[in-house]
SEPA-6039 format. One record per residue: residue number from 1; residue in one letter; x, z, y negated of N, C-alpha, C in turn. Coordinates in steps of 0.001 Angstrom, whole numbers. Each point is the difference from the previous one (the first is absolute). Layout:
<rs>
+-----+------+---------+---------+---------+---------+---------+---------+---------+---------+---------+
|  nr | rest |    n.c1 |    n.c3 |    n.c2 |   ca.c1 |   ca.c3 |   ca.c2 |    c.c1 |    c.c3 |    c.c2 |
+-----+------+---------+---------+---------+---------+---------+---------+---------+---------+---------+
| NUM |    a |       X |       Z |       Y |       X |       Z |       Y |       X |       Z |       Y |
...
+-----+------+---------+---------+---------+---------+---------+---------+---------+---------+---------+
</rs>
This chain:
<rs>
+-----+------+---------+---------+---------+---------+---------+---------+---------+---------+---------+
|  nr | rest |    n.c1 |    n.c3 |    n.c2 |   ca.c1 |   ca.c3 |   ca.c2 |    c.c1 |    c.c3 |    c.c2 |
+-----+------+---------+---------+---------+---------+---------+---------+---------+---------+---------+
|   1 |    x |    3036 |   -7041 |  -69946 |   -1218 |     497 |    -568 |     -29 |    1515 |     146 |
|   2 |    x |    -690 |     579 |   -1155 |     -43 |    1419 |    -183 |    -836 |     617 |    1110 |
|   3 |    x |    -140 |    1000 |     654 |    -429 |     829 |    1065 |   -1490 |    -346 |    -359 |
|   4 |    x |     -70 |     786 |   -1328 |   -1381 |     342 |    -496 |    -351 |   -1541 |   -1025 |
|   5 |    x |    -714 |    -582 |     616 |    -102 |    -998 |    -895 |   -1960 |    -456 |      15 |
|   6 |    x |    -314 |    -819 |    -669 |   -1382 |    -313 |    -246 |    -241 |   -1403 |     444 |
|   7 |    x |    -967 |      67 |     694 |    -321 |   -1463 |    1186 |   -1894 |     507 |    -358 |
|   8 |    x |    -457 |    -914 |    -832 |   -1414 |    -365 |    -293 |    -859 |     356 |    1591 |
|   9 |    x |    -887 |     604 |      30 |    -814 |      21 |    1374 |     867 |    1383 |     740 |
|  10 |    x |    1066 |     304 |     226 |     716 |     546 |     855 |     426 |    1205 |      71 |
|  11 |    x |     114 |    1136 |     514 |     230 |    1331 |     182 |    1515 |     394 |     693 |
|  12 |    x |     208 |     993 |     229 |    1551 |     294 |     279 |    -504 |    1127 |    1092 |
|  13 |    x |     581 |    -343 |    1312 |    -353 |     220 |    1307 |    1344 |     715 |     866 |
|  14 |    x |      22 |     813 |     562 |     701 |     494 |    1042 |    -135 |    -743 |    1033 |
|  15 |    x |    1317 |    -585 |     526 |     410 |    -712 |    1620 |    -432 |    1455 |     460 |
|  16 |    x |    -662 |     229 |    1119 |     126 |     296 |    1267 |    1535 |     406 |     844 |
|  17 |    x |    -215 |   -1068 |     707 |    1715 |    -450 |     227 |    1339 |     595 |    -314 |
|  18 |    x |     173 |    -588 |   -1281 |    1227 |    -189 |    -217 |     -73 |    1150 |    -895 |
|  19 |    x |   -1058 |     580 |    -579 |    -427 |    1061 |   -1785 |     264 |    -958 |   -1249 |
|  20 |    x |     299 |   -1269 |      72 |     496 |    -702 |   -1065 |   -1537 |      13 |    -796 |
|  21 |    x |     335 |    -147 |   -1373 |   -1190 |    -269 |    -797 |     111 |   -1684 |    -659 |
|  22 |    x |   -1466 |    -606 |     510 |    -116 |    -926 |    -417 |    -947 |    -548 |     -99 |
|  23 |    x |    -813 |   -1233 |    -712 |   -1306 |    -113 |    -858 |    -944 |    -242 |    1259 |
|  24 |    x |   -1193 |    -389 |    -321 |   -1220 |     210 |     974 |     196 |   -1552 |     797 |
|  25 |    x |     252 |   -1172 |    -775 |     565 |    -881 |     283 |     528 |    -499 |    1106 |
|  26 |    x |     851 |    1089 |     257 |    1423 |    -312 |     754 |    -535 |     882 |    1128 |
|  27 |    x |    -761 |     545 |     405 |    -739 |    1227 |    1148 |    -873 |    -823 |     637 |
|  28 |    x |    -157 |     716 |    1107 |   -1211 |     -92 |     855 |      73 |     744 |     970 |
|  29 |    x |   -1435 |     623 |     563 |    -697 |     937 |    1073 |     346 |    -489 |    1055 |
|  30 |    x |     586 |     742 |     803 |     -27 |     -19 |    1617 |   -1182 |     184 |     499 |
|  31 |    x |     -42 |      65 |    1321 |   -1047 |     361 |     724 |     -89 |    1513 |     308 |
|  32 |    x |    1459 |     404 |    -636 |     -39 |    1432 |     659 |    -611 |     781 |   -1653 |
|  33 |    x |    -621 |    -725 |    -693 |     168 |     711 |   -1531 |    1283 |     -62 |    -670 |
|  34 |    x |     957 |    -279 |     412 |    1191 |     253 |    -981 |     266 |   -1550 |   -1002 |
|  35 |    x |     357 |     407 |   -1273 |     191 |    -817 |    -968 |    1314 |    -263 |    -147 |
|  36 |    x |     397 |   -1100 |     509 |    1635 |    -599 |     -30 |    -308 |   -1135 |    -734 |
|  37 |    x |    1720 |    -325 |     -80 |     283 |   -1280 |   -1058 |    -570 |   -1006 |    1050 |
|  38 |    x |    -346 |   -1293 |    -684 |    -433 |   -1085 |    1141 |    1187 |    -751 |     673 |
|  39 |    x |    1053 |     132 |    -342 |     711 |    -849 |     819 |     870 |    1032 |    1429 |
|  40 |    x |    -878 |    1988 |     115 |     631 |     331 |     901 |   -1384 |      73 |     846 |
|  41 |    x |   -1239 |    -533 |    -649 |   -1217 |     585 |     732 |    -409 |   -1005 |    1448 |
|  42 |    x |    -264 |     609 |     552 |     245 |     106 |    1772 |   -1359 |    -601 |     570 |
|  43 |    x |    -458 |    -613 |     393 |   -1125 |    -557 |     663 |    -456 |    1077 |     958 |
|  44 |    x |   -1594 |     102 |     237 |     162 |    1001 |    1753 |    -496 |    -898 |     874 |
|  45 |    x |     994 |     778 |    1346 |     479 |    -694 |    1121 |   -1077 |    -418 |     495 |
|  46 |    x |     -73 |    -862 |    1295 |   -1154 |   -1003 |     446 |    -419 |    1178 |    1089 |
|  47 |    x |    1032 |     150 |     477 |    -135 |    1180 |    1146 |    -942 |    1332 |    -244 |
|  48 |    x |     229 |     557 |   -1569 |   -1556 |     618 |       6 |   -1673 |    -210 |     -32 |
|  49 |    x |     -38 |   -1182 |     360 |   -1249 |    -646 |     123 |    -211 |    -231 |    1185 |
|  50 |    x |     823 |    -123 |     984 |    -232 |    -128 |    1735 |    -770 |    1065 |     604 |
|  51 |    x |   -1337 |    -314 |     481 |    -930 |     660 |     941 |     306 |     -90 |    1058 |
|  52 |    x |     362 |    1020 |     755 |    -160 |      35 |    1575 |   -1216 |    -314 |     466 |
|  53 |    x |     406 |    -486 |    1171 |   -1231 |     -59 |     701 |    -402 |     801 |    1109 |
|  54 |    x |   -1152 |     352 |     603 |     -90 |    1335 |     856 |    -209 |    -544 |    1439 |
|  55 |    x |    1407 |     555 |     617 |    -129 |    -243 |    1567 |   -1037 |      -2 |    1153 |
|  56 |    x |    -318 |    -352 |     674 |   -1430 |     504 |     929 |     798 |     884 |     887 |
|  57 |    x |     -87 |    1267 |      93 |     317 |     681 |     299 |    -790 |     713 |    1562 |
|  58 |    x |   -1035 |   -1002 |     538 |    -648 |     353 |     854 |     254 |   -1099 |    1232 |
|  59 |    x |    -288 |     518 |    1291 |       1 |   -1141 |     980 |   -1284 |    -966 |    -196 |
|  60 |    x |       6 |   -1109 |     392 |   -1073 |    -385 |     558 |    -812 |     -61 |    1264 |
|  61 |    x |   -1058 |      75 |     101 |    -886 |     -89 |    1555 |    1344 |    1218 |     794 |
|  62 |    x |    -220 |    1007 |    -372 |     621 |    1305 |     748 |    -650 |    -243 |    1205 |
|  63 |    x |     853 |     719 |     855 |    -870 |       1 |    1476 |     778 |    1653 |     524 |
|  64 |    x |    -990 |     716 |     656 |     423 |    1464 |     834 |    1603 |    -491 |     481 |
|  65 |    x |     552 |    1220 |     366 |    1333 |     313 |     901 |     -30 |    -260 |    1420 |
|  66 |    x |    -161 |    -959 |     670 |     111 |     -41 |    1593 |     643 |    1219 |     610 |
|  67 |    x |    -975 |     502 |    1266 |     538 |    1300 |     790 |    1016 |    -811 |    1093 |
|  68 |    x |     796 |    1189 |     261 |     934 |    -823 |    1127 |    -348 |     473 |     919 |
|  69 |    x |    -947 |    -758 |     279 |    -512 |      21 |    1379 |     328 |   -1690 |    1004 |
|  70 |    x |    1069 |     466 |    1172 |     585 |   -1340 |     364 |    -929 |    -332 |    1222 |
|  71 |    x |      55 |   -1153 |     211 |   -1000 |    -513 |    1362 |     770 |      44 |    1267 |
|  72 |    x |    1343 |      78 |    -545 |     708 |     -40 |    1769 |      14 |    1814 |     121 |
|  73 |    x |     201 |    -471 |    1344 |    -292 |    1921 |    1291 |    1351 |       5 |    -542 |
|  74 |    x |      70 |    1680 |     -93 |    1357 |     166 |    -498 |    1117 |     288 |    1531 |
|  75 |    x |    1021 |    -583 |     -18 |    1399 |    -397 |     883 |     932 |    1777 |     378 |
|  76 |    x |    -280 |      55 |    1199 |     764 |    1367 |     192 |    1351 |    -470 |      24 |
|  77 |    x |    1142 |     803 |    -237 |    1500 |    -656 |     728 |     219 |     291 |     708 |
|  78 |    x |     809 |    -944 |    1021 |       1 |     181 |    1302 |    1169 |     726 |     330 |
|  79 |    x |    -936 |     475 |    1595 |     950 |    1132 |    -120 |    1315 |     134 |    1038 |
|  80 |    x |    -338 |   -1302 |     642 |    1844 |    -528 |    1085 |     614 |   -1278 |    -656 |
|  81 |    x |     537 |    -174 |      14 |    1415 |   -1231 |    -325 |     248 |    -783 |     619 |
|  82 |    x |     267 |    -879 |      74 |     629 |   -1075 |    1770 |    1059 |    -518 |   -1223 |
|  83 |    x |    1166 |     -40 |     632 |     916 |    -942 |    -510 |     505 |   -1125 |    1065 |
|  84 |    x |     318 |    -984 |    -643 |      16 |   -1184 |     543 |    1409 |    -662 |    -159 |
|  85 |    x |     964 |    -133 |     763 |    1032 |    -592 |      38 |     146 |   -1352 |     486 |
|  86 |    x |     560 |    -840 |   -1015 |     294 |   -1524 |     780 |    1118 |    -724 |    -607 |
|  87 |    x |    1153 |    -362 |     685 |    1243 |    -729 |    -141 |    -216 |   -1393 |    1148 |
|  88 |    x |     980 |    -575 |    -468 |     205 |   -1671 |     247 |     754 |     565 |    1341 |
|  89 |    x |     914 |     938 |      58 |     810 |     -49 |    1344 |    -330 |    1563 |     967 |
|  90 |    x |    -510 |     792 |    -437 |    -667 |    1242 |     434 |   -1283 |     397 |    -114 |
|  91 |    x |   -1070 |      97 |    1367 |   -1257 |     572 |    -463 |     147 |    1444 |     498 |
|  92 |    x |    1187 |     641 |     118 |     -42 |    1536 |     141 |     121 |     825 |   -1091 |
|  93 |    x |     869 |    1058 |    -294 |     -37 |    1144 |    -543 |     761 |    -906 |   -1185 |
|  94 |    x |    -278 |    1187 |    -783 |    1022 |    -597 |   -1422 |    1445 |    -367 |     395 |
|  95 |    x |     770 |    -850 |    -129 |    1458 |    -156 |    -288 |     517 |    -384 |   -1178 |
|  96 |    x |    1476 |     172 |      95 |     612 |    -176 |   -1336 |    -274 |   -1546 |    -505 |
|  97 |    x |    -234 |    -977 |     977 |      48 |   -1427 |    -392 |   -1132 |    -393 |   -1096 |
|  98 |    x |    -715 |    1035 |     160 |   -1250 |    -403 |   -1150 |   -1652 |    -573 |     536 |
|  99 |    x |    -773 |     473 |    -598 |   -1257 |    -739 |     152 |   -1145 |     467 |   -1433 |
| 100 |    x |   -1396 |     -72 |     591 |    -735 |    -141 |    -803 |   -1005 |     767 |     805 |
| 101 |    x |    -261 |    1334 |    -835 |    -692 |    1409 |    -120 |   -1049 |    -204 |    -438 |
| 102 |    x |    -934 |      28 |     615 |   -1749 |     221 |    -673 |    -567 |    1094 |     667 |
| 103 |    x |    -858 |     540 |   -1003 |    -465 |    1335 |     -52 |   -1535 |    -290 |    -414 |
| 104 |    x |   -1063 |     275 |     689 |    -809 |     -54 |    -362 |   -1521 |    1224 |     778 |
| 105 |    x |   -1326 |    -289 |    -545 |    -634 |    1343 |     756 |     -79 |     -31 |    1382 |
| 106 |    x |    -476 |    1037 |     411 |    -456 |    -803 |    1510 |    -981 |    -481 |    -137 |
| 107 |    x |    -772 |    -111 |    -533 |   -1621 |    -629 |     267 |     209 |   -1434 |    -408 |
| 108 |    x |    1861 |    -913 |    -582 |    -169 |    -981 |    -166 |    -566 |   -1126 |    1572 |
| 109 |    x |    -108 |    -888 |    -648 |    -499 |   -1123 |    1027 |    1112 |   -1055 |     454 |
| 110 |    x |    1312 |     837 |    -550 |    1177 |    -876 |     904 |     233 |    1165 |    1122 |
| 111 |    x |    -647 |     827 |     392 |     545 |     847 |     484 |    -196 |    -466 |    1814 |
| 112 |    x |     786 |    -219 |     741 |     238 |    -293 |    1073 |   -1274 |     725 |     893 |
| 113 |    x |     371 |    1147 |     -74 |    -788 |    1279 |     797 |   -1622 |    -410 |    -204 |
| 114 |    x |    -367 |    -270 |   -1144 |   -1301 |    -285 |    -394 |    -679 |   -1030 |     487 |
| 115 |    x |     673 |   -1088 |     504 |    -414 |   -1360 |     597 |    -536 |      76 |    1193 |
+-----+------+---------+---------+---------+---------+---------+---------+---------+---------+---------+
</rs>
């Protein structure tokens, strides 16, 4: 069929698209305004119709910042040491054979002296 031809009802239209010319017929409007042939014309997406929704962006039942203010008396460090030596075969001085070293304040309550 000839380019320019005569179709009763019908006009001769610029694709958009492609620039092809073709009757009113064979077109249709996008959503964006543009006039394409119908078999390249494009639906719009679902995704431009999605409403966000608005976060609550606030606390609930807020309450003030607690002061640090603690209830226990505050703890000096102490200021002597006792160390404590005890082995299975020596209760004297350190030896090479080994034992078990505890270090603790003096003001503890294993402390011999204190009893």
């Amino acid at each position: 069929m000839a380019r320019n031809y005569y179709k009763k009802g019908q006009f001769n239209r610029i694709d958009d698209r492609s620039g092809f010319k073709k009757k009113s017929g064979q077109t249709s409007e996008e959503w964006t305004g543009m006039i394409v042939a119908t078999e390249s014309w494009e639906p719009r997406n679902a995704q431009d119709f999605v409403r966000g929704i608005p976060d609550k962006m606030w606390v609930e039942k807020p309450r003030p910042e607690g002061t640090d203010d603690y209830s226990l008396a505050p703890v000096a460090p102490p200021t002597s040491w006792l160390i404590y030596f005890q082995s299975q075969t020596n209760t004297g001085p350190i030896t090479a054979n080994g034992g078990l070293i505890i270090v603790v304040p003096a003001s503890n309550p294993l402390d011999p002296s204190a009893g």
